[in-house]
C-alpha positions, 0 to 999 in steps of 0.5 A: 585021937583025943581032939577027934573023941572030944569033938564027937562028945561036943557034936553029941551034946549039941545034938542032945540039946537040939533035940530037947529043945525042939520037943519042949518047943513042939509042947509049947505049941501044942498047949496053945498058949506058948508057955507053961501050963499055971501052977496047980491047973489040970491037965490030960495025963501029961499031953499038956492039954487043960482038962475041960469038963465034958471032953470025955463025951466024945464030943468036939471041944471047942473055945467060947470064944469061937462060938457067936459072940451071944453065947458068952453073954448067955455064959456071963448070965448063967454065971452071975445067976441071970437075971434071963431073957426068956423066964421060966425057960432059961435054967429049965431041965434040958431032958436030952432026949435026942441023946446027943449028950452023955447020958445022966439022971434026968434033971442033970442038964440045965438049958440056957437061951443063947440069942439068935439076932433078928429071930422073933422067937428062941431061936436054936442055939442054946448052952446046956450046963450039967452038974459036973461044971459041963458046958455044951453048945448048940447053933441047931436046936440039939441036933448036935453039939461041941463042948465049951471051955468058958477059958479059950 
């Protein structure tokens, strides 16, 4: 009798353990990156997700990484200041006035040129930074939008 209780605790722990394990692995993979999230950056409310500025738009969060390779080098412009391809343009009030974006005092976004090649002009695609950090992309001259997080 006391074998059988014995092996039903030893089965039970397995079991426990298996099951543990298991949802720490689910997490893992749901973070993307296969680890712990680095000490001290913020996630959404324990689901393991980094927060991004901007996700609560309602808007597609997407990786700069995943957008066409000009949009990290307009990313690397706006973030050393310029110098910009398109001055007087580059760093101007974007005014949202397709309301695509959440809707904020006038002068709260900012429009970036994001270069089109072979396009004798602007182009479509352009980043728009407001003044909480957000970064929005373009491909289609505002008719709509993704979220851009810089990290991924």
């Amino acid at each position: 009798m006391v074998n059988k209780r014995r092996i039903r605790i030893t089965v039970a722990l397995i079991g426990l353990i298996v099951l543990v394990l298991g949802g720490w692995l689910i997490q893992q993979a749901n973070t993307g990156d296969g680890g712990p999230a680095p000490a001290g950056s913020p996630t959404a409310s324990g689901t393991g997700t980094a927060v991004v500025a901007g996700m609560d738009s309602g808007l597609p969060v997407k990786g700069l990484s995943s957008l066409p390779p000009e949009a990290a080098d307009t990313w690397k412009l706006i973030k050393s200041n310029g110098p910009f391809p398109f001055q007087g343009k580059d760093g101007s009030v974007f005014g949202n006035r397709e309301r695509q974006l959440p809707q904020k005092k006038q002068d709260y976004y900012q429009e970036y040129t994001v270069k089109t090649p072979g396009s004798a002009d602007r182009g479509a695609r352009r980043l728009v930074t407001g003044q909480a950090d957000e970064l929005y992309y373009t491909g289609d001259h505002y008719a709509s939008f993704v979220v851009v997080d810089p990290k991924r």
